[in-house]
N, CA, C and O of each residue as an XYZ file, in Angstrom:
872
protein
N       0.845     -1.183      0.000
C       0.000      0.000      0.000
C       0.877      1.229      0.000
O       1.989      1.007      0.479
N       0.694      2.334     -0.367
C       1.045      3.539     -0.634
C       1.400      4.058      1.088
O       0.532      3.838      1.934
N       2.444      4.602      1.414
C       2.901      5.304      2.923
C       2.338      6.690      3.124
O       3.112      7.644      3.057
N       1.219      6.858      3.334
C       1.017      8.181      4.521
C       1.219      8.281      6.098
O       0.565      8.880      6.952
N       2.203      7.591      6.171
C       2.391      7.440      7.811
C       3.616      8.316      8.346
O       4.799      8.107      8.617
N       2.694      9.459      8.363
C       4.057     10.852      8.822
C       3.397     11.041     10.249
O       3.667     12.150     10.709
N       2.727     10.381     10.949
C       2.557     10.308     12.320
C       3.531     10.059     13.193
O       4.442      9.262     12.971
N       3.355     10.935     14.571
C       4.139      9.885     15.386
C       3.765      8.438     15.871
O       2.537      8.367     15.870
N       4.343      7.230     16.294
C       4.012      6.557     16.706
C       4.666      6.448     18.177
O       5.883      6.270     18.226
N       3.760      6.568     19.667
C       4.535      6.019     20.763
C       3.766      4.500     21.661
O       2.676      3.929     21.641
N       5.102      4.333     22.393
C       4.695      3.110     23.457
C       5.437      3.279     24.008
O       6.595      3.640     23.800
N       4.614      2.927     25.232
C       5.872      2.761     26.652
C       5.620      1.384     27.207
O       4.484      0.925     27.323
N       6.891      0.640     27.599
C       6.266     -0.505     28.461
C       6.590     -0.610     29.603
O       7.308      0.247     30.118
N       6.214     -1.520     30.184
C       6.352     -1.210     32.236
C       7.518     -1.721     32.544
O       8.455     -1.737     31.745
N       7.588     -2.269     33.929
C       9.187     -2.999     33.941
C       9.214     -4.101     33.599
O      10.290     -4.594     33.262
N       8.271     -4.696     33.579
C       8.532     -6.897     33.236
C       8.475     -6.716     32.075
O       9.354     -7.466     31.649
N       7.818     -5.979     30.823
C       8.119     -6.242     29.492
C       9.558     -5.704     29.055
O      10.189     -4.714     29.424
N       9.891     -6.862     27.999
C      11.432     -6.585     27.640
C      12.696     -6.453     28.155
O      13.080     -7.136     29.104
N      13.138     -5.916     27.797
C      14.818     -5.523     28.245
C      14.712     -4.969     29.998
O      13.975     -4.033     30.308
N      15.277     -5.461     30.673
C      15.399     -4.817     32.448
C      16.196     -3.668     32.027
O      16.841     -3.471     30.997
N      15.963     -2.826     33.257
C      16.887     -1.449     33.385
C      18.387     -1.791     33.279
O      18.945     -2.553     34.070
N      19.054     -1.126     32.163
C      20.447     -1.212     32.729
C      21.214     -0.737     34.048
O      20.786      0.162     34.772
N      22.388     -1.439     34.278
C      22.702     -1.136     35.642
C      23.447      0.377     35.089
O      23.795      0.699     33.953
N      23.534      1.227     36.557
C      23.449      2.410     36.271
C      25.134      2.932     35.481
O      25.522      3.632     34.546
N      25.820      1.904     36.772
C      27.388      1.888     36.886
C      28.186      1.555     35.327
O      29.247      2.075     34.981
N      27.255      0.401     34.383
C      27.913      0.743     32.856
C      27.837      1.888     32.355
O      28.783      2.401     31.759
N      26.514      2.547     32.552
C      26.130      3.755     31.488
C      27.340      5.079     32.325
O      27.939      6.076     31.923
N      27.251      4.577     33.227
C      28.047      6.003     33.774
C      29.414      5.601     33.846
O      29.888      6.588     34.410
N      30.441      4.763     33.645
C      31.183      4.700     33.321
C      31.699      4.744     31.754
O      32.785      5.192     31.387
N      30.519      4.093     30.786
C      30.707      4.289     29.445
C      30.726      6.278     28.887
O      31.470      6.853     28.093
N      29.342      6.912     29.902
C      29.339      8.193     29.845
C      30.783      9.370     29.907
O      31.198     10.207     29.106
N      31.063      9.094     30.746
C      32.846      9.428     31.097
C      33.911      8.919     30.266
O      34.994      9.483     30.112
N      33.586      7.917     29.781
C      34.899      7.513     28.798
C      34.525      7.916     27.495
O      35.245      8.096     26.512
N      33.276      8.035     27.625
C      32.991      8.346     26.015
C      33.250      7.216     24.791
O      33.606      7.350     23.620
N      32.945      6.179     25.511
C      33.206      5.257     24.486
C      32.395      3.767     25.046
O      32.229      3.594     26.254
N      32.030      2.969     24.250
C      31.396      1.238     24.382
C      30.755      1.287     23.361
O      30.512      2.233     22.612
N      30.344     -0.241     23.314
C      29.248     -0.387     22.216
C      28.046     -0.990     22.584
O      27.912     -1.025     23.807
N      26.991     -1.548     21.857
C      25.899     -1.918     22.346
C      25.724     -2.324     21.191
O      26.279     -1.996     20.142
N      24.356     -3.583     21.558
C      23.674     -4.104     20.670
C      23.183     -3.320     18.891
O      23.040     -3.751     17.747
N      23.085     -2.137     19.516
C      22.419     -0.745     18.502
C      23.336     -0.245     18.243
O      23.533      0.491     19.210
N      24.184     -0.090     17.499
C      25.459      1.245     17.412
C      24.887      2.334     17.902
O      25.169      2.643     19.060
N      24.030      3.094     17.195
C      23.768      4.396     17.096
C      23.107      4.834     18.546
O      21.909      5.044     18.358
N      23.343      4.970     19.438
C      23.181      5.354     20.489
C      23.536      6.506     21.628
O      24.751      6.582     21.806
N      22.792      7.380     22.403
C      22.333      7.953     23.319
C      22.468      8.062     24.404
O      21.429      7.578     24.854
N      23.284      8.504     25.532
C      23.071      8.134     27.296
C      22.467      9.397     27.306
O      23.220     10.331     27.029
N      21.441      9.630     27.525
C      20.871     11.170     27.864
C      20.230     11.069     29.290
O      20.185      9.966     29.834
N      19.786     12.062     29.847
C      19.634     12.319     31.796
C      17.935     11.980     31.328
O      17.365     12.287     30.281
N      17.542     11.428     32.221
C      15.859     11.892     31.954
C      14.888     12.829     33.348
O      13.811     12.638     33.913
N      15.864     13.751     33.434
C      15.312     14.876     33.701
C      15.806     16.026     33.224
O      16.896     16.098     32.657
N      14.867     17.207     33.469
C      15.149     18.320     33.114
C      16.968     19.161     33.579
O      17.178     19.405     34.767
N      18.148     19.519     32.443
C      17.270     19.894     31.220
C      17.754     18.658     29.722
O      17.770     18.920     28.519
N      18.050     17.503     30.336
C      17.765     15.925     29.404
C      19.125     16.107     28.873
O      19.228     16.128     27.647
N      20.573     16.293     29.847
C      21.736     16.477     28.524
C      21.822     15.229     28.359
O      21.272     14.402     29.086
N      22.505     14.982     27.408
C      23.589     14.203     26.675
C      24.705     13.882     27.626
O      25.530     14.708     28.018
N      24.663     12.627     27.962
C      25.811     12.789     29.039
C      26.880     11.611     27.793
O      27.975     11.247     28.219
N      26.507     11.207     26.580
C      27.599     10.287     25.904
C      26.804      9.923     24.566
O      25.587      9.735     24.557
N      27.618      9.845     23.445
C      26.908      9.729     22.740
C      28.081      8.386     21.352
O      29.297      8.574     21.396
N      27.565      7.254     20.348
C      28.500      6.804     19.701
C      28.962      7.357     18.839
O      28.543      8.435     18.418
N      30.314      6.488     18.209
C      30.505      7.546     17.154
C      29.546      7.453     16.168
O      29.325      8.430     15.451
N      28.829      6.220     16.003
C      28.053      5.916     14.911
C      26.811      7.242     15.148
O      26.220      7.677     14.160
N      26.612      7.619     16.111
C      25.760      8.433     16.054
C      25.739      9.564     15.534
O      25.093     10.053     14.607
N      26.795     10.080     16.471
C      27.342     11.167     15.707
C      27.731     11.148     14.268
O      27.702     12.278     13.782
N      28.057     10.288     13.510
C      28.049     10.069     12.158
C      26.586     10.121     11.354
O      26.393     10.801     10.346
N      25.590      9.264     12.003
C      24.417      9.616     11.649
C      23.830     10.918     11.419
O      23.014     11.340     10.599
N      24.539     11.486     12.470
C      23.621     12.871     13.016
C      24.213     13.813     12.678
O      23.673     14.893     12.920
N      25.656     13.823     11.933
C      26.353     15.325     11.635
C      26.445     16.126     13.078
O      26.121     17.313     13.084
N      26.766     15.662     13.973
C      26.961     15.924     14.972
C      28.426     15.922     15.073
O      29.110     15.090     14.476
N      29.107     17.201     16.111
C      30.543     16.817     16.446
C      30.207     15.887     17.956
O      29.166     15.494     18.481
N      31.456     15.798     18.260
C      31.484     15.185     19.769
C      30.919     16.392     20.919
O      30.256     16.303     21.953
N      31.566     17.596     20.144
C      31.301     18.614     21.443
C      29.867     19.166     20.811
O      29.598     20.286     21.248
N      29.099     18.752     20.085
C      28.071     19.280     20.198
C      26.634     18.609     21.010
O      25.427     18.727     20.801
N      27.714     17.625     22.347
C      26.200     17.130     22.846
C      25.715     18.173     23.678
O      26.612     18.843     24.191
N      24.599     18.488     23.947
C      24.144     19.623     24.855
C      22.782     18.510     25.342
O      23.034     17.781     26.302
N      21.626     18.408     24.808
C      20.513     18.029     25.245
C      19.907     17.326     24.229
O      20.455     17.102     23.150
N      18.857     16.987     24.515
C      17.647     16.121     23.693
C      17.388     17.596     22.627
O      17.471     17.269     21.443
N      17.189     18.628     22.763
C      16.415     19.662     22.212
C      17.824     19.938     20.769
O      17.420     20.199     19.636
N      18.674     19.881     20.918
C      19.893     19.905     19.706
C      18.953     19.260     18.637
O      18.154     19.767     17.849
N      19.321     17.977     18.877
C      18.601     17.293     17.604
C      16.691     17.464     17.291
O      16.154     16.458     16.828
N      16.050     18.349     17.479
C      14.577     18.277     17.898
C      14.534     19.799     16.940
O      15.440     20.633     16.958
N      13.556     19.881     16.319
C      12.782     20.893     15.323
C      10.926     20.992     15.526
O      10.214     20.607     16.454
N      10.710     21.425     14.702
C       9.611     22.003     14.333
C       8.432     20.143     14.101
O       7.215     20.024     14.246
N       9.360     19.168     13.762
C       8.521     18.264     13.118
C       8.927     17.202     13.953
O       8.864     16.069     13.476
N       9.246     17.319     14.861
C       9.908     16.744     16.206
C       8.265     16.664     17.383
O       7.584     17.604     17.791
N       8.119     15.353     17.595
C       6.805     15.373     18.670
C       7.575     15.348     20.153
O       8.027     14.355     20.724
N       7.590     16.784     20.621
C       8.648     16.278     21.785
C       7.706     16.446     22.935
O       8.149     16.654     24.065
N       6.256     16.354     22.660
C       5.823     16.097     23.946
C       5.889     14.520     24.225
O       5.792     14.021     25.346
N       6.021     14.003     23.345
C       5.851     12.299     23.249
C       7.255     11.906     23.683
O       7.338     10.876     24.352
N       8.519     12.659     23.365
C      10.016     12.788     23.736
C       9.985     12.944     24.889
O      10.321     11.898     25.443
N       9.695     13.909     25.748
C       9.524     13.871     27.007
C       8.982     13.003     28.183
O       9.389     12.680     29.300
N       7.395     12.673     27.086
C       6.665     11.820     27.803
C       7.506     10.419     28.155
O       7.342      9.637     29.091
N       8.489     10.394     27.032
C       8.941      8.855     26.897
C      10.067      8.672     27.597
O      10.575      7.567     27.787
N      10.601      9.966     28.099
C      11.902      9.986     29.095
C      11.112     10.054     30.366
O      11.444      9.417     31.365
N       9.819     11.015     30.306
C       9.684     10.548     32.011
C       9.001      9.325     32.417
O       9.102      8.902     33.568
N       8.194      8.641     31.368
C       8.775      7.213     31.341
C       9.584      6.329     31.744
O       9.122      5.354     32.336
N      10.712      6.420     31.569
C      11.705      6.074     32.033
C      12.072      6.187     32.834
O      12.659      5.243     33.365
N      11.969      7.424     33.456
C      12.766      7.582     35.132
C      11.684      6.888     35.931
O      11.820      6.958     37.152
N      10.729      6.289     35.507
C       9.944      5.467     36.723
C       9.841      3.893     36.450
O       9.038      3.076     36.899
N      11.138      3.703     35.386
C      11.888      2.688     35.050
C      11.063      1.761     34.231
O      10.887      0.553     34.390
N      10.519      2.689     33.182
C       9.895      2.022     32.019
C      10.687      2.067     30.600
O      11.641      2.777     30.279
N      10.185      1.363     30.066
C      11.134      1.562     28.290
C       9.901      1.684     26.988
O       8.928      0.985     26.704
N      10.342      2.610     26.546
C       9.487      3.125     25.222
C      10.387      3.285     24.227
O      11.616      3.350     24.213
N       9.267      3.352     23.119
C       9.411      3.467     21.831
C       8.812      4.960     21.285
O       7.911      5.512     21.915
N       9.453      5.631     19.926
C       8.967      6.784     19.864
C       9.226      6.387     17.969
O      10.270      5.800     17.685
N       8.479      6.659     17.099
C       8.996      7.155     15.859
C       8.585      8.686     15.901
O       7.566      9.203     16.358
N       9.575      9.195     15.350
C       9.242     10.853     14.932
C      10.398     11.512     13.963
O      11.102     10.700     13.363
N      10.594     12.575     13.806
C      11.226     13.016     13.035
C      12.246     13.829     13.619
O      11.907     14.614     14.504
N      13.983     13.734     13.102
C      14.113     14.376     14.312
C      15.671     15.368     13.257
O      15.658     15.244     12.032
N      16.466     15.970     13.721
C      16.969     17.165     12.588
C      18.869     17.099     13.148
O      19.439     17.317     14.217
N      19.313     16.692     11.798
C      20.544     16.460     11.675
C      21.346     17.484     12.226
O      20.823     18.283     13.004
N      23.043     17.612     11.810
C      23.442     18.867     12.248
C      23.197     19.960     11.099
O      23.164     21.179     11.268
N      23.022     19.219      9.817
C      22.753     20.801      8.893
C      21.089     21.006      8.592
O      20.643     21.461      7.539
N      20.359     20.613      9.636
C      19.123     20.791      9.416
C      18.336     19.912      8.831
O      17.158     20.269      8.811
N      18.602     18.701      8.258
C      18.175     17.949      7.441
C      17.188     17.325      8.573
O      17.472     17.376      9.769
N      15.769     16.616      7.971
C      14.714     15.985      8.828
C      15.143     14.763      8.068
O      15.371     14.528      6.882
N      15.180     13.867      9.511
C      15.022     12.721      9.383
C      14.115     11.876     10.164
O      14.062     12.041     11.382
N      13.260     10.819      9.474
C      12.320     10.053     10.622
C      13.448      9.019     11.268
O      14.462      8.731     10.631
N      13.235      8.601     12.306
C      13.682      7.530     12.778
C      12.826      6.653     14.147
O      11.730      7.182     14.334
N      12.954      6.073     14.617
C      12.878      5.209     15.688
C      13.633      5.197     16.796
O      14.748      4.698     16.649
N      13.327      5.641     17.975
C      14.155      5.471     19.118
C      13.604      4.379     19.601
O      12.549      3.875     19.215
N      14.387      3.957     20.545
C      13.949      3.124     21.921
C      14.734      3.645     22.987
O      15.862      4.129     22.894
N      13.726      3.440     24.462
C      14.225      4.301     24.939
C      14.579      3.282     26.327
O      13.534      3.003     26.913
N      15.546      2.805     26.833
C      15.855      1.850     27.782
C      16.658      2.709     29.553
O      17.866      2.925     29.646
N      15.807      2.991     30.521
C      16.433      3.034     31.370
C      17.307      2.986     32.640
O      16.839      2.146     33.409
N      18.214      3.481     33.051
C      19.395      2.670     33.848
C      19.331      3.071     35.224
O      19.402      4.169     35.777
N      19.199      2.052     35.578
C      18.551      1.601     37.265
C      20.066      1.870     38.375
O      20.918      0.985     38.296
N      20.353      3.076     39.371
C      21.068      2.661     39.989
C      21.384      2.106     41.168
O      21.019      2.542     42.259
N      22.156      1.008     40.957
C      22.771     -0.605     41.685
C      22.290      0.074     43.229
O      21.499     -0.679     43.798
N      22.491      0.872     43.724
C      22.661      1.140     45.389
C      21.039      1.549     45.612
O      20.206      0.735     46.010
N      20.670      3.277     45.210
C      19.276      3.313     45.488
C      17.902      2.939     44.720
O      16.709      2.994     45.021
N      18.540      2.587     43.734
C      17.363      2.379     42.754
C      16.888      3.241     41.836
O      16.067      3.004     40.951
N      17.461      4.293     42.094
C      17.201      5.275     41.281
C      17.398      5.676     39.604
O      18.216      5.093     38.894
N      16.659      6.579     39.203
C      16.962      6.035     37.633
C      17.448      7.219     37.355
O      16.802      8.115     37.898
N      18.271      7.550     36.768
C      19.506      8.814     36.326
C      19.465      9.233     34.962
O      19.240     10.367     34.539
N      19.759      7.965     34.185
C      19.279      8.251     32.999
C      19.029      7.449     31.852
O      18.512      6.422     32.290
N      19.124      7.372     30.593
C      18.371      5.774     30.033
C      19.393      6.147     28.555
O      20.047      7.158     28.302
N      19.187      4.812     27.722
C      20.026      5.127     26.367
C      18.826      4.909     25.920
O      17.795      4.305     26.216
N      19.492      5.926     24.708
C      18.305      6.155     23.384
C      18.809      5.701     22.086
O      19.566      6.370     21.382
N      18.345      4.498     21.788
C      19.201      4.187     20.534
C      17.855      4.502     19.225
O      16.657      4.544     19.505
N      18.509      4.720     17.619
C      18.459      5.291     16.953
C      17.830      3.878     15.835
O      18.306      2.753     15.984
N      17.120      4.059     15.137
C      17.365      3.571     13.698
C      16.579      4.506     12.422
O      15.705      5.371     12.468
N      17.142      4.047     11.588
C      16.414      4.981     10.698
C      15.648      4.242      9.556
O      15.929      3.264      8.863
N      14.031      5.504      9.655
C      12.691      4.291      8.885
C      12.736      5.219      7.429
O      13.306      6.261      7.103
N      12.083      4.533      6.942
C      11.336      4.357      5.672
C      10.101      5.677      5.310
O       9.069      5.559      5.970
N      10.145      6.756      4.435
C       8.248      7.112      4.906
C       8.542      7.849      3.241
O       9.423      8.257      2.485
N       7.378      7.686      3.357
C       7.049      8.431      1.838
C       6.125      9.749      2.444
O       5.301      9.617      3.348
N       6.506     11.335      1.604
C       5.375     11.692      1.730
C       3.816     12.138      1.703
O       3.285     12.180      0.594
N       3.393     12.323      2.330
C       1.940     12.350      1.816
C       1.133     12.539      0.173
O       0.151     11.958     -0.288
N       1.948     13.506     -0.368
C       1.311     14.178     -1.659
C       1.948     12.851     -2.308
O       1.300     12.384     -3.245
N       2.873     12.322     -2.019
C       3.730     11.509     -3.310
C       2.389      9.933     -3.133
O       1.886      9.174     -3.961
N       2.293     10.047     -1.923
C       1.480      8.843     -1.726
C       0.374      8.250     -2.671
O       0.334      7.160     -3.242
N      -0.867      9.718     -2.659
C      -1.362     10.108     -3.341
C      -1.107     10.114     -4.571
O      -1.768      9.430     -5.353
N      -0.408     10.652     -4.842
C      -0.499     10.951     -6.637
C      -0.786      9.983     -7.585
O      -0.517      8.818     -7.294
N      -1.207     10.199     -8.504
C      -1.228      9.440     -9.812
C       0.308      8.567    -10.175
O       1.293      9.293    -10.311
N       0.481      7.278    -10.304
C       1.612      7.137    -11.108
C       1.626      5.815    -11.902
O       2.666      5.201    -12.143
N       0.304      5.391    -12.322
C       0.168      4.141    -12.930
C       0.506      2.709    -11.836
O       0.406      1.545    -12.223
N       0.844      3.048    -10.671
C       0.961      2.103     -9.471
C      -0.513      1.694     -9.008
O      -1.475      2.433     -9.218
N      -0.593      0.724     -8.501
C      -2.185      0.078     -7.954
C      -1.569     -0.117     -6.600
O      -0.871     -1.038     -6.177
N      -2.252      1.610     -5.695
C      -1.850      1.448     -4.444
C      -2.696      1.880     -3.649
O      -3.611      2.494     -4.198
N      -2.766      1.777     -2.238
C      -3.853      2.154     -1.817
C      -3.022      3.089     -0.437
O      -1.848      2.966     -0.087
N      -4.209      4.129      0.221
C      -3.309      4.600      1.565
C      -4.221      4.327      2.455
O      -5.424      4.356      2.195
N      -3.701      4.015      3.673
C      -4.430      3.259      5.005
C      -3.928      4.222      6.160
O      -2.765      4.604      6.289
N      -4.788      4.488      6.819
C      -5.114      5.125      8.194
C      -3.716      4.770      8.748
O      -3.213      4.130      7.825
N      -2.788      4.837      9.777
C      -1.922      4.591     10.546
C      -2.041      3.708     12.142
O      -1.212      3.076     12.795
N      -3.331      3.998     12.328
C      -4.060      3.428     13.589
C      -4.571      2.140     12.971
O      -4.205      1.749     11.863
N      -5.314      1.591     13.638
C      -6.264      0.553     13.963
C      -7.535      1.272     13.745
O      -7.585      2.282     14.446
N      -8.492      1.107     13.070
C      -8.479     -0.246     12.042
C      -8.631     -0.083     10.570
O      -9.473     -0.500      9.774
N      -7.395      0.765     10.428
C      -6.594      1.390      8.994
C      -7.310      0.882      8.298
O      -7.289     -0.289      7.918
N      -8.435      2.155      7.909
C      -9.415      2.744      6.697
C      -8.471      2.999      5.943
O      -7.353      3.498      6.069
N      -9.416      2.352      4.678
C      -8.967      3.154      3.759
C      -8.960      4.242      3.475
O     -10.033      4.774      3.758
N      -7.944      5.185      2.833
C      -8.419      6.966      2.895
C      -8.154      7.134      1.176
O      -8.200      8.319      0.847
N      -7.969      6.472      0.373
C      -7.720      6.746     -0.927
C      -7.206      5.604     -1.508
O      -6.517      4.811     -0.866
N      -7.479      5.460     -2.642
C      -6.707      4.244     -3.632
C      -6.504      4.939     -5.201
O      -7.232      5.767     -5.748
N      -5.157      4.252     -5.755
C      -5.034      4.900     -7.075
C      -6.732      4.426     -8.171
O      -7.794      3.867     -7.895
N      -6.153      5.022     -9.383
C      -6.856      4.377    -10.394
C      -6.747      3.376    -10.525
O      -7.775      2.749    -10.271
N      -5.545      2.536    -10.974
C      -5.539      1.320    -11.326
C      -5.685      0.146     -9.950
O      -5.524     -1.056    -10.160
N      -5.976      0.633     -8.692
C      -5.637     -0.451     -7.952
C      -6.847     -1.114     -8.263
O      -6.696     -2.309     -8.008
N      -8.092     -0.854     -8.743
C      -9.024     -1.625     -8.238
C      -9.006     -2.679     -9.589
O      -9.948     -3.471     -9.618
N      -8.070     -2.755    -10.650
C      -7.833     -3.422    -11.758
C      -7.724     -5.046    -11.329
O      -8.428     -5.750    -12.053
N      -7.175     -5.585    -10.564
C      -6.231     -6.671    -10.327
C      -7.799     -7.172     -9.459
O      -7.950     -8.379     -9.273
N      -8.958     -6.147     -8.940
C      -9.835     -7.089     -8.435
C     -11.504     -7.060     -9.561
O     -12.657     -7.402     -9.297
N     -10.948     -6.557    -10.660
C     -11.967     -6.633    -11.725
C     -13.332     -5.158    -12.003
O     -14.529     -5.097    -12.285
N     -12.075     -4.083    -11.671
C     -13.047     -3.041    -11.440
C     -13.540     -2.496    -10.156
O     -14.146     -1.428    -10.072
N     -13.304     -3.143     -9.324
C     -14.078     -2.940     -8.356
C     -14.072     -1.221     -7.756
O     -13.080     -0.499     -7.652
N     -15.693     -0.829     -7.377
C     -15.889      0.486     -7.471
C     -15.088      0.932     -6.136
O     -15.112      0.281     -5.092
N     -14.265      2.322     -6.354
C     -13.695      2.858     -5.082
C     -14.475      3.143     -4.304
O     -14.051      3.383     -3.174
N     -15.579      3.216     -4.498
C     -16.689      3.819     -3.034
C     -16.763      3.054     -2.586
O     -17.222      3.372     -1.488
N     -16.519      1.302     -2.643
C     -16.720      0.257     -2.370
C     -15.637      0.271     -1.232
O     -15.936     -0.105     -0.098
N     -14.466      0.678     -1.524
C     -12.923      0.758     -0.711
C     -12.751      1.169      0.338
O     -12.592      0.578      1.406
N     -12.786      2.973     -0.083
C     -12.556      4.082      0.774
C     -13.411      4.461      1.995
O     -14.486      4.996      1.726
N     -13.162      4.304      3.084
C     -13.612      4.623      4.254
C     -13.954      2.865      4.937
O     -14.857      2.709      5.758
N     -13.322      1.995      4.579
C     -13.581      0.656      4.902
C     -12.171     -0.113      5.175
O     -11.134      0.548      5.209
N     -12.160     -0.994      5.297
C     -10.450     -1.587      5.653
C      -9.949     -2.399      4.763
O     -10.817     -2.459      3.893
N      -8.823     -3.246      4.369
C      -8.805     -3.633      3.098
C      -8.838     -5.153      3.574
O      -8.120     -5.918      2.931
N      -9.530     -5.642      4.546
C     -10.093     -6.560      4.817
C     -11.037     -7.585      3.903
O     -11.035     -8.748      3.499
N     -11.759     -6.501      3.853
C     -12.719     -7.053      2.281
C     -12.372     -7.055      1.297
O     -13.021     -6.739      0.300
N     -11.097     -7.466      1.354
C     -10.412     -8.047      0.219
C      -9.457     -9.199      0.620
O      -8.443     -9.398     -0.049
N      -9.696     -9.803      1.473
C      -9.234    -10.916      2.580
C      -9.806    -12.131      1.718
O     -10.901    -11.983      1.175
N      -9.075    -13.377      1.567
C      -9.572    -14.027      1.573
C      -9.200    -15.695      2.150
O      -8.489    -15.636      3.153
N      -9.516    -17.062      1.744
C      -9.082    -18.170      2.429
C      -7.643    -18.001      3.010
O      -7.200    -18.051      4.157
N      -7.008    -17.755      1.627
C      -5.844    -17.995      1.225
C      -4.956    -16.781      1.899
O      -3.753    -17.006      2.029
N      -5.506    -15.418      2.369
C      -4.859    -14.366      3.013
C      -4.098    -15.052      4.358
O      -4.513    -15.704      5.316
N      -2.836    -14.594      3.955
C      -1.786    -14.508      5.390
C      -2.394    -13.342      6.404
O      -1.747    -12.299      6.507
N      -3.188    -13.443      6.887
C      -3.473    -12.221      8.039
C      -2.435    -11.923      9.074
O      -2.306    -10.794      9.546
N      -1.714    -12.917      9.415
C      -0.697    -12.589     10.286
C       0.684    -11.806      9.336
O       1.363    -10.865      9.748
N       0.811    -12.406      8.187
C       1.663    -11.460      7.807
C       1.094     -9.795      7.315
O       1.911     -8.874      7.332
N      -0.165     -9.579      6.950
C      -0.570     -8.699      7.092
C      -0.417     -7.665      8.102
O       0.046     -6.547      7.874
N      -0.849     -8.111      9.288
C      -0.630     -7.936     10.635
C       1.059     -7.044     11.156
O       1.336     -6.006     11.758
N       1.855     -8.187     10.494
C       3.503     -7.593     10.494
C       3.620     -6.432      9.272
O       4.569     -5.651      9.335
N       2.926     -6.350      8.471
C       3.467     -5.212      7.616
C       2.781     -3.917      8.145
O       3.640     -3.109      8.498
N       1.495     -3.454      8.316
C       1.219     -2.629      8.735
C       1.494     -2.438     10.180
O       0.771     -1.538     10.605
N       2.315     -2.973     11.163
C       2.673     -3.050     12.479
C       3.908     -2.334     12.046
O       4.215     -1.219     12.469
N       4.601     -3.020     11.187
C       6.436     -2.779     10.431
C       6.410     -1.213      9.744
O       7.299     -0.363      9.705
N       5.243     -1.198      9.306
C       5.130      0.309      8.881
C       4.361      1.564      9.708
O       4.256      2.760      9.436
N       3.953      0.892     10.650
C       3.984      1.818     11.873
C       5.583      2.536     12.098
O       5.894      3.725     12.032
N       6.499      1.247     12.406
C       7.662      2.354     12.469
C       8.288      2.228     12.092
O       9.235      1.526     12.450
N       8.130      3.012     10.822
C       8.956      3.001      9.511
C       9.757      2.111      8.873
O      10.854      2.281      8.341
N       8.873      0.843      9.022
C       9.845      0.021      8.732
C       9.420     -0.617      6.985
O       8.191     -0.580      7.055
N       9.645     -0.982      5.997
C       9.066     -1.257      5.056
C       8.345     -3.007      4.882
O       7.717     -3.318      3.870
């Protein structure tokens, strides 16, 4: 189907789902040296409180990000106009009550460039009081088409779907309805593409693509 999914997407999960808090004593020793790796290259130690610096960042990141080393300051560096940073926030104070979230949004290089990506946001528990200091934010980068291109005419048989549950249809090209024998678009639009399901439909892989393109994934 055609990508109009310039939404944000968030989740937070509690403490028993997924990954446990990291212990505090790696991140803050990796923070100071300025150096480790992780599962994710592209990664984050940021504070999750106010005002959210950067206490370490990879190089891969900084490569991503056109970032120097000395330009970590805060969460707000990399954050613009097309940046959902109430959901950024929400998802760090999240964390300090030792939860882990997910965020897709869009977020702005060092020469200004927008990029969507995917964080996750994992935070680090410390060993003595329990306390949570601060969490890593690792990086990937999604997929999105935008809206007008979605839309347009281009001899493609595509359709665009809502971003939520239970992703209406909001438009289909000309030719998509070819491959099911005409079938009228009023028939389509404002309905799910369900009714076009049949024995033989993988619903579960269905299921993974519009889940996968939630965040930005193709």
């Amino acid at each position: 189907c055609g990508g109009g999914l310039t939404m944000s997407v968030a989740t937070v999960e509690g403490r028993t789902g997924g990954r446990s808090p990291l212990p505090w004593a790696a991140l803050s020793d990796r923070a100071h040296e300025g150096k480790g790796s992780w599962d994710v290259a592209a990664w984050l130690v940021v504070g999750v409180q106010k005002p959210y610096g950067v206490l370490s960042a990879s190089q891969e990141w900084l490569d991503m990000m056109l970032f120097e080393a000395e330009d970590k300051r805060s969460v707000r560096k990399f954050c613009g106009p097309r940046t959902r940073m109430d959901d950024l926030l929400r998802m760090l104070t999240a964390c300090s009550m030792g939860k882990r979230g997910r965020l897709t949004t869009m977020v702005y290089n060092g020469k200004g460039v927008a990029l969507l990506v995917q964080m996750e946001a994992t935070p680090a528990m410390d060993g003595e009081g329990g306390d949570i200091k601060c969490c890593m934010l690792t990086f990937g980068h999604c997929d999105w088409v935008p809206h007008k291109v979605a839309i347009a005419e281009d001899s493609r048989a595509k359709a665009v779907i809502g971003a939520v549950a239970p992703y209406t249809v909001q438009c289909v090209s000309s030719t998509f309805s070819e491959p099911f024998g005409g079938l009228d678009e009023r028939f389509i639009v404002g309905r799910t593409l369900r009714i076009l399901f049949g024995a033989k439909t993988d619903v579960k892989l269905w299921n993974e693509l519009v889940q996968g393109a939630q965040r930005g994934r193709r």
